[in-house]
C-alpha positions in Angstrom: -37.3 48.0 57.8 -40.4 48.8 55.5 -38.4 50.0 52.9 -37.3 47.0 52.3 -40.6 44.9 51.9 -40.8 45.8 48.4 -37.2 44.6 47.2 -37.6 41.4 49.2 -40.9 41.0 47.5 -39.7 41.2 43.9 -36.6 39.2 43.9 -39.4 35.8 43.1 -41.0 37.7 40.0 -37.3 38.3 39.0 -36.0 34.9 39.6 -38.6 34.1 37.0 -37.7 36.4 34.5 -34.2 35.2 34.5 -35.7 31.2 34.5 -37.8 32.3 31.3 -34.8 33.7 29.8 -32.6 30.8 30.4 -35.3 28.7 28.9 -35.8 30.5 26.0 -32.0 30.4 24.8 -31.9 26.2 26.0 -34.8 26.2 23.8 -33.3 28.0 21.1 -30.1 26.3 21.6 -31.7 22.8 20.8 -33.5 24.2 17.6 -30.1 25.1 16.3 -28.6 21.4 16.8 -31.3 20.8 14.5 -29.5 18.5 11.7 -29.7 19.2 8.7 -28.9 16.2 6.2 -27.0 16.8 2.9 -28.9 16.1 0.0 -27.8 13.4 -2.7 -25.9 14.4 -6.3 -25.1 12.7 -9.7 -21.7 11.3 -9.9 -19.2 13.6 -10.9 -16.5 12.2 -13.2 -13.1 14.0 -13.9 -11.8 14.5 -17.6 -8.4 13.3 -18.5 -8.5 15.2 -21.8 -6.1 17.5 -22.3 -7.6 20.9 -23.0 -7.4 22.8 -26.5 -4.3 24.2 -27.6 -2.2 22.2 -25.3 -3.2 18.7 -26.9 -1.3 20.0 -30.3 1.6 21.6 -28.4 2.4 19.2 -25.5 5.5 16.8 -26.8 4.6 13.5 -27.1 6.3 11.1 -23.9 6.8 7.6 -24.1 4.4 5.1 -22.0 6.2 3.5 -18.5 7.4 0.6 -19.2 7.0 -2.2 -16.2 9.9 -3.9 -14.9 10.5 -7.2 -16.3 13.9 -8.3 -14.3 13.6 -9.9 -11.0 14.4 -8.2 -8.1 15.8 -11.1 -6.5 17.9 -13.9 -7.8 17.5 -17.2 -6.5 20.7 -19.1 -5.0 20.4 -22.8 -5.2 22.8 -25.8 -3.8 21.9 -29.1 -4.6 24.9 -30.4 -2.5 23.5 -28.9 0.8 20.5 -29.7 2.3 19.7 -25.7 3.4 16.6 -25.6 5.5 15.8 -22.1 3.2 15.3 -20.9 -0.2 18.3 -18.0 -0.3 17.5 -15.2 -2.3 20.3 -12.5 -3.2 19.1 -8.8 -4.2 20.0 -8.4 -8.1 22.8 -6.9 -9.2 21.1 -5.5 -12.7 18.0 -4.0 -13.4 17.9 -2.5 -16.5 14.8 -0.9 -16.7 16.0 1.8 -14.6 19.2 2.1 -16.4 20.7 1.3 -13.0 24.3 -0.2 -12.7 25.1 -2.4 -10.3 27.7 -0.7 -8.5 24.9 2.7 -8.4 22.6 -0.1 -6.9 24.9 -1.3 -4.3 26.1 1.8 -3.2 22.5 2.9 -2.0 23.7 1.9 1.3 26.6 1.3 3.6 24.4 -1.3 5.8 23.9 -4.9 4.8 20.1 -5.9 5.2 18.9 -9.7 5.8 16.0 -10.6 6.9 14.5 -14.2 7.9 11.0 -14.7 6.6 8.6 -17.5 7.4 5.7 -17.9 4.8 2.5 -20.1 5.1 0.5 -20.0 1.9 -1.2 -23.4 2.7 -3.0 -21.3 6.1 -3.0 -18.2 7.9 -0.6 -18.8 11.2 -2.4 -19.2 14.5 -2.1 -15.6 17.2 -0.2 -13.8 14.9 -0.4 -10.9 16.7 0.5 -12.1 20.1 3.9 -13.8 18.1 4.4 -10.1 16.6 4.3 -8.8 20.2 6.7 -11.4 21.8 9.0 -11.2 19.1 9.3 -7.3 19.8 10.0 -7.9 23.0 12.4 -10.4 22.3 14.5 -8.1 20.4 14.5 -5.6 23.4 15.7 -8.5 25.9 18.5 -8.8 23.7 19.3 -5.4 22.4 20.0 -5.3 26.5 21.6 -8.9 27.2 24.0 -8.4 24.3 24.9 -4.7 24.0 24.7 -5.1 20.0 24.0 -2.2 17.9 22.9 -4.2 15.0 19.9 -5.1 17.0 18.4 -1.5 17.3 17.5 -1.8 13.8 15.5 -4.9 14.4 12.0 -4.7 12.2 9.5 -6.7 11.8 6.5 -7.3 9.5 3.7 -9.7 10.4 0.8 -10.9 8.3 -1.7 -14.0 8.2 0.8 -15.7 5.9 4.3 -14.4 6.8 6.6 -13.2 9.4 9.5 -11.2 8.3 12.6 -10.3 10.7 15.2 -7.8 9.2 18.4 -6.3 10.7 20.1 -3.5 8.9 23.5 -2.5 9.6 27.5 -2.7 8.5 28.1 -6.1 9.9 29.6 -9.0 8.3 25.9 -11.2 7.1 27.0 -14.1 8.9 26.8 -12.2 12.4 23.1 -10.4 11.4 21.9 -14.0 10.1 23.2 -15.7 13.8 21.1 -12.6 15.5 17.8 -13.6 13.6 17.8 -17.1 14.6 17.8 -16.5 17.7 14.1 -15.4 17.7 13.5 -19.2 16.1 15.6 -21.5 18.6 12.9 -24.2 20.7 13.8 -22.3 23.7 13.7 -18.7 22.7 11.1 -17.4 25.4 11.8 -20.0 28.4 15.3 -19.6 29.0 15.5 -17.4 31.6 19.2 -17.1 31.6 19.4 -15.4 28.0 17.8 -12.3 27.2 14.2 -13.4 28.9 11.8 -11.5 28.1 8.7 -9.6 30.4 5.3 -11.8 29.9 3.7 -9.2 32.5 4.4 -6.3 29.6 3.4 -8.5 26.4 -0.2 -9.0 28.3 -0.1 -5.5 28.9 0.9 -4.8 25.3 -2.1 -6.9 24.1 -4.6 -5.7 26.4 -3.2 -2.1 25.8 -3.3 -2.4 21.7 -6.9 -4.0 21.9 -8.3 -1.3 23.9 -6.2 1.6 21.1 -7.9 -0.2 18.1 -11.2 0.2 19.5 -10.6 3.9 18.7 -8.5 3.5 15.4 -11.0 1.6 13.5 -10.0 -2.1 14.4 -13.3 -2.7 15.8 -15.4 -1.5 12.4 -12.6 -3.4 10.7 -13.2 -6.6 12.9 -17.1 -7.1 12.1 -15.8 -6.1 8.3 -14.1 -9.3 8.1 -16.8 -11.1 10.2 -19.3 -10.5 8.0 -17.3 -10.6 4.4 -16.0 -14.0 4.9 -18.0 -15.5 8.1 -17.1 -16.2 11.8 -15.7 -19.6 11.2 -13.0 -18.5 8.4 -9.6 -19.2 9.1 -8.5 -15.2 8.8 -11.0 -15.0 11.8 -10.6 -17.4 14.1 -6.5 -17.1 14.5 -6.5 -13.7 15.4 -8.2 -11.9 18.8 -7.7 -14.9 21.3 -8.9 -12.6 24.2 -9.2 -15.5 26.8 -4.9 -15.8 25.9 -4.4 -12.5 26.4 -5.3 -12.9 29.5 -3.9 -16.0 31.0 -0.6 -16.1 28.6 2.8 -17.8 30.4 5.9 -18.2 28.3 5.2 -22.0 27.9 1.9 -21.3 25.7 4.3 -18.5 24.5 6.8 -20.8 23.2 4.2 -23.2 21.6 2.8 -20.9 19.5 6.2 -19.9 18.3 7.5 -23.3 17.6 3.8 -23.9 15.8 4.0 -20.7 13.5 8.1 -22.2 13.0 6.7 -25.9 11.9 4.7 -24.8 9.3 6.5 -22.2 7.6 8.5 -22.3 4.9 11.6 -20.6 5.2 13.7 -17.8 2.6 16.8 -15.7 3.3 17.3 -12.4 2.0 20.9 -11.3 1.6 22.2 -8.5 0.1 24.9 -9.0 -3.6 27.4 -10.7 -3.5 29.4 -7.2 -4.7 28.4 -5.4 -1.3 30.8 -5.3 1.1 30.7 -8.3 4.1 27.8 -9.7 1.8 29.5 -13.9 1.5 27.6 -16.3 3.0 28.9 -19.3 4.8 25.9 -22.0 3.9 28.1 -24.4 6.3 27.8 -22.5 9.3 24.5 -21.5 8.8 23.0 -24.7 8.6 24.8 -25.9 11.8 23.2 -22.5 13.7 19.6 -23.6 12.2 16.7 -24.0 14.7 16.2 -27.4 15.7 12.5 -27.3 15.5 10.0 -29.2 17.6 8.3 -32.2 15.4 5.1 -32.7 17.6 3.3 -29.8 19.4 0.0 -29.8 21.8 -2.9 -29.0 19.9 -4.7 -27.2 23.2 -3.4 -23.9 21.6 -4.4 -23.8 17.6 -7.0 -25.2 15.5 -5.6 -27.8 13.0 -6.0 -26.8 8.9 -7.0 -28.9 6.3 -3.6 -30.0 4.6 -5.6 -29.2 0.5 -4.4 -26.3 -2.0 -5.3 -22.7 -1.0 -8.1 -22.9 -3.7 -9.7 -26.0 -2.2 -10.2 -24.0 0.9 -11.4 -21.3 -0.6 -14.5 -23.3 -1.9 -14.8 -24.9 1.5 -15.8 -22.0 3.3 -19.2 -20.6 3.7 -19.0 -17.6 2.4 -21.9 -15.0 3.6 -24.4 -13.8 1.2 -24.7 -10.5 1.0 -28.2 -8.7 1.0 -29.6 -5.3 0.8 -28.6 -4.5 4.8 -26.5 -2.1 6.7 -24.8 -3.4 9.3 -24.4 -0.6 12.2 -21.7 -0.3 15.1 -23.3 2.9 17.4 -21.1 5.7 18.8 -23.1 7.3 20.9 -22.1 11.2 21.3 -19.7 10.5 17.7 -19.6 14.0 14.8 -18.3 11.7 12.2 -19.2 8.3 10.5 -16.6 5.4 9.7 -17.6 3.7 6.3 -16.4 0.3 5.2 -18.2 -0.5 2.0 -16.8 -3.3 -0.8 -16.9 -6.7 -2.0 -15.3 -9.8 -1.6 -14.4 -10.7 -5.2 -12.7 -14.7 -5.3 -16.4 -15.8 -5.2 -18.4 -13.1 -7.4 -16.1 -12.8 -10.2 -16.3 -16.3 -10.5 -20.0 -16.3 -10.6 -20.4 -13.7 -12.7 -17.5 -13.3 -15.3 -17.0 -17.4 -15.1 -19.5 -18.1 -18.5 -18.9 -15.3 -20.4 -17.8 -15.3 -23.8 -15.9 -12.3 -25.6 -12.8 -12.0 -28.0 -10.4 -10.1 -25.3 -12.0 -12.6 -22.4 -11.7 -15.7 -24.3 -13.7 -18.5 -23.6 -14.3 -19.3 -19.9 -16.6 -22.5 -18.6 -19.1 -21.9 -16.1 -17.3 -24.2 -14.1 -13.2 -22.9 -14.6 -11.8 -20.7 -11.8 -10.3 -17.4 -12.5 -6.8 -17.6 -12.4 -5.0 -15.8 -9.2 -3.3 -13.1 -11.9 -7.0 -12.4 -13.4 -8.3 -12.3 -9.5 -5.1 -9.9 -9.1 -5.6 -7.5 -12.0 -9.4 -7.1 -11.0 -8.6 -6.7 -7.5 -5.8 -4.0 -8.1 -7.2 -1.8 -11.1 -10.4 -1.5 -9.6 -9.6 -0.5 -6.3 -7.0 2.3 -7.8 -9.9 3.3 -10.4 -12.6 4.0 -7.6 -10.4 4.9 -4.5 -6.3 5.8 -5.2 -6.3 9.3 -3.3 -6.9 12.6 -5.3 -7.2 10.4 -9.0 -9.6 8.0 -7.7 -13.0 8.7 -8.9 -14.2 8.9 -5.3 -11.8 11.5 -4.2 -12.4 13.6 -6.8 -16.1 13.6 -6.3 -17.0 13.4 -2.9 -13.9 15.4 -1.5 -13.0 17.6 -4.3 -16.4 18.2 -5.9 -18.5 18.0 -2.8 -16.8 18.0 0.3 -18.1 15.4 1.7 -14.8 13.9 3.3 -11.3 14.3 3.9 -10.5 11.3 2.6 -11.6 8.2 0.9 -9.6 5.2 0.1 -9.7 2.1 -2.0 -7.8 -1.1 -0.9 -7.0 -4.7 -2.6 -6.9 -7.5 -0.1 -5.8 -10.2 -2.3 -4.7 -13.3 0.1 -4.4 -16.5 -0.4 -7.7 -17.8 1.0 -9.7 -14.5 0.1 -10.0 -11.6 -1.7 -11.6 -8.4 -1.3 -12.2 -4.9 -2.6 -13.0 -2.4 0.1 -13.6 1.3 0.4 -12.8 3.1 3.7 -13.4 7.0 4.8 -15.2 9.1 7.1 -17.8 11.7 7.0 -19.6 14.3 8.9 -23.0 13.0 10.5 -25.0 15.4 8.4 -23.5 13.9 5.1 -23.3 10.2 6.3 -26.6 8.9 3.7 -25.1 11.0 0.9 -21.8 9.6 1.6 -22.6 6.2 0.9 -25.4 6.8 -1.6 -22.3 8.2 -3.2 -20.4 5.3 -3.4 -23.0 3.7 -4.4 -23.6 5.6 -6.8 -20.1 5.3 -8.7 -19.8 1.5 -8.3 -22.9 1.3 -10.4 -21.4 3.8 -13.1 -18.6 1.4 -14.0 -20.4 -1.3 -14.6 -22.7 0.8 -17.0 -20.5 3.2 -18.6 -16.8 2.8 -19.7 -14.1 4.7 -19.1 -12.0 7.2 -21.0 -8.9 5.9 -22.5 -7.4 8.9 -21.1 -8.4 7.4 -17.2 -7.6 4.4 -18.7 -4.0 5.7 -19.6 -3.7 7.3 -16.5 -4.8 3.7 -14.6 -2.0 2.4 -16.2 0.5 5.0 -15.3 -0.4 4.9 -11.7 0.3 1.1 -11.2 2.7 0.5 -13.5 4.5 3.6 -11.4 3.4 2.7 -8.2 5.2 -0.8 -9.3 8.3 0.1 -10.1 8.9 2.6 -7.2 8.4 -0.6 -4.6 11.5 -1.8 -6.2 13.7 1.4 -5.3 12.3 0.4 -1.4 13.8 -2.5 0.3 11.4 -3.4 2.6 8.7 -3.1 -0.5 10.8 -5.0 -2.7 10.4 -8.2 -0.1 6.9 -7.1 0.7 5.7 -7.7 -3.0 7.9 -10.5 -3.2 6.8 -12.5 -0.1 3.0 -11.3 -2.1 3.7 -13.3 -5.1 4.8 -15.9 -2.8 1.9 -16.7 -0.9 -0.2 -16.4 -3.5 1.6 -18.2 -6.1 2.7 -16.0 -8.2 5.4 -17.0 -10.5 7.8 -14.1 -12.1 6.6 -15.5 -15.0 2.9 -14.9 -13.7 3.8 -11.2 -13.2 5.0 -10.7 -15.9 1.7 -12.2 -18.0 0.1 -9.4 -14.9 2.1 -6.9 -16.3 0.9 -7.6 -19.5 -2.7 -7.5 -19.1 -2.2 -4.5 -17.9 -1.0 -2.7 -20.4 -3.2 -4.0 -23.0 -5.7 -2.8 -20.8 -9.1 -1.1 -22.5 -12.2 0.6 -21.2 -14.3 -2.9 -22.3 -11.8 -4.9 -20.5 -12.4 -3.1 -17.1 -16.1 -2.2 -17.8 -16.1 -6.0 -17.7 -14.0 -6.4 -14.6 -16.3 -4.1 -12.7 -19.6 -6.0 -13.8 -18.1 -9.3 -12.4 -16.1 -7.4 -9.1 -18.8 -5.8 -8.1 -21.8 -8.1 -8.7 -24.5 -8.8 -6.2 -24.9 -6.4 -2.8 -21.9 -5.2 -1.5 -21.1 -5.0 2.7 -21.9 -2.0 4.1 -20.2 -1.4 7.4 -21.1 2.1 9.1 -19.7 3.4 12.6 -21.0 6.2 14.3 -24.4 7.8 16.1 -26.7 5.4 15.1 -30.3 7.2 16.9 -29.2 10.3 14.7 -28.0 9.1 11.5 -31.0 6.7 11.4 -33.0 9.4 9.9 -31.3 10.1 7.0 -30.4 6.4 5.7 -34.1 5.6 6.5 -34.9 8.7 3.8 -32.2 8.3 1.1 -31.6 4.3 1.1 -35.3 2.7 1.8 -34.4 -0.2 0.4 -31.9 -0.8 2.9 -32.7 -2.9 6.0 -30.5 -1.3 9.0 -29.5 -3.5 11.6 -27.8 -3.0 14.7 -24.6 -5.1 15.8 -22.4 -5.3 18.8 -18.4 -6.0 18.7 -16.9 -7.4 21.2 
């Protein structure tokens, strides 16, 4: 027994020795998480020279010429009163040396698709229609054993709603399918195809609660703060309280709402494809009869005035010198919305100005939607079109900053916008944005090469005429023009001005797109990147929101 004083004796001083231990590593532990910020650079600029001896050896190629045919031809009937404008893919399009019968045979399957544009004002719970309508086409995939309705697709903006079908079927039979999403009773007959409201809420609740995690939330207070709470592209979508309490009768309204202020096209395939004629007879007698007076408990009216009357209407924000900040708590990266909305500043900024390739513009004149358009889309490619966009080459390729940062044009009818989107470490969160930053203020000081130039051109002209080898692109930039105007003749004046591009020209662009403070959007762990946009933006007022 008194040998064993001693051990029982010690085991305290080394329960102690093991505490210090553990300390000291915790300790050491913690001065490792240490952060260590990345320090700001110059902006980094790629050369599109070619290098000596290949600029005398490399054979000379020919410039890409933009497409000038339309892609859809335009089928009118005086003698019928069609409740549609029909629209027949083109048989010819030259610029791609492409006969019709190489055209045609592309595919075996006829495509149509139903599309119901509002370029007047955005449509009201577009996003609970998309999710109905999905379901819709499940009930009758079911109900009616077709296999035309398995390829059922559907595209949904603020200003259209496109339905397709693609398969071998005579178009009469695909065109009878799509109306049946459209008919005044489509979600409250129970004894065809009804559909699940219990799964639709589901589906709502289910996609709000996914965005939160895939950027919809940063995206949310991105629009909230561009164009203000009370804009129509704000108020028409997130009706939470809905979500909740939706029954197939609100269901219903909102669908014959959306279908009483649309106007209506038809996409059919040529008249050379097989099953491809059209009986306009038929059709009309299959037509929706659409409800003339709704209940207003469900939507907000919209002024009945031009798209441009509303745009000068609306309070738009002012931007200032602040950073708007979503926290994360426990987040390793930082989400990074940072642009302009540019209807209003180009306006205000290129609106007087006076030069021989601008012409002579009036303080007071608007720009024109194709001027707003070829702003909206050369800049965004210049500064953020993947590995040839200045940013990407800089702050991914030079620097590592990212694994990706993007430039996108948001040109609507009652807004437009040029945004720039990535992520970054914590550690390099201030020298991300400063950046950014950094490069929008480059090119509005120093112009471009007419090699990037020449490559700009390339890329969009390109990008262009590649839409119009995709079918559901070709509609997509068709149902564009539509809602914002566009005539083909409008285009092509685009197309235009786009070629005769120079460095000036988009030196002058950039000075009126990207005038004033821009938004700056940031997600991520606010109490620890704090530190660093405090030290490399002091200028910048930080200031903490909440999305709901």
């Amino acid at each position: 027994m008194m040998n064993l004083t001693p051990v029982t004796h010690g085991r305290p001083k080394q329960l102690q020795g093991l505490m210090c231990c553990a300390a000291a590593l915790l300790l050491s532990a913690c001065q490792q998480t240490q952060i260590v910020f990345t320090p700001t650079e110059p902006p980094s600029l790629a050369s599109f020279d070619t290098p000596y001896p290949l600029d005398s050896h490399l054979p000379e190629s020919g410039g890409i010429i933009p497409a000038t045919d339309p892609v859809f031809s335009d089928e009118v009937h005086t003698e019928l009163n069609l409740p549609y404008q029909l629209h027949r893919l083109a048989s010819v399009q030259s610029n791609h040396d492409l006969s019709s019968n190489k055209l045609i045979n592309n595919s075996l399957s006829n495509r149509v698709s139903l599309v119901a544009v509002s370029p007047q004002a955005p449509f009201n719970n577009p996003d609970i229609l998309q999710i109905a309508l999905q379901e819709k086409a499940r009930a009758l995939a079911i109900s009616l054993a077709d296999p035309c309705l398995e390829t059922f697709s559907i595209r949904v903006s603020l200003h259209s709603i496109n339905l397709s079908l693609t398969c071998p079927d005579d178009v009469n039979h695909i065109y009878g399918l799509l109306v049946q999403f459209w008919q005044p009773n489509t979600f409250i007959d129970a004894t065809t195809a009804p559909v699940d409201i219990d799964n639709i809420r589901r589906q709502l609740k289910l996609n709000k609660h996914l965005n939160a995690f895939s950027g919809d939330e940063i995206d949310k207070l991105w629009r909230e703060k561009l164009l203000g709470p009370e804009h129509p592209y704000n108020t028409v979508l997130n009706n939470d309280e809905l979500f909740d309490s939706l029954n197939l009768n609100q269901l219903q309204q909102i669908q014959q709402q959306a279908a009483s202020q649309a106007q209506w096209h038809l996409f059919l395939p040529n008249m050379q494809a097989k099953n491809a004629e059209f009986d306009l007879q038929a059709s009309i007698k299959q037509w929706p009869r659409l409800t003339k007076s709704l209940p207003k408990s469900l939507y907000k009216s919209f002024p009945k005035s031009s798209p441009q009357a509303d745009k000068l209407e609306t309070t738009t924000p002012k931007q200032t010198k602040k950073i708007f900040l979503i926290d994360a708590p426990g987040s390793v990266q930082t989400q990074v919305r940072l642009g302009y909305r540019i209807d209003h500043s180009i306006n205000q900024a290129i609106g007087h100005t006076v030069d021989s390739e601008l012409g002579d513009m009036s303080e007071t004149n608007q720009l024109s939607s194709q001027e707003v358009t070829l702003s909206c889309r050369s800049l965004s490619a210049l500064m953020g079109r993947s590995f040839s966009g200045r940013l990407y080459y800089d702050l991914r390729e030079k620097r590592g900053l990212t694994y990706g940062i993007y430039g996108q044009c948001a040109n609507a009818p009652l807004s437009s916008s040029i945004k720039f989107y990535g992520s970054t470490a914590i550690e390099h969160t201030g020298a991300f944005v400063v950046g950014i930053l950094d490069h929008l203020a480059l090119v509005k000081t120093q112009s471009a090469s007419q090699g990037e130039i020449n490559a700009l051109k390339t890329y969009l002209i390109g990008e262009d005429l590649l839409s119009q080898d995709n079918s559901i692109q070709r509609e997509n930039q068709y149902l564009q023009q539509l809602a914002t105007g566009l005539t083909q003749v409008d285009v092509q004046k685009l197309n235009a001005e786009l070629q005769a591009l120079t460095p000036k020209r988009l030196q002058q662009l950039a000075n009126g797109a990207f005038s004033g403070e821009p938004l700056i959007i940031l997600r991520g762990d606010i109490d620890r990147i704090i530190p660093d946009l405090t030290s490399k933006l002091p200028e910048w007022q930080l200031e903490r929101v909440k999305v709901d």
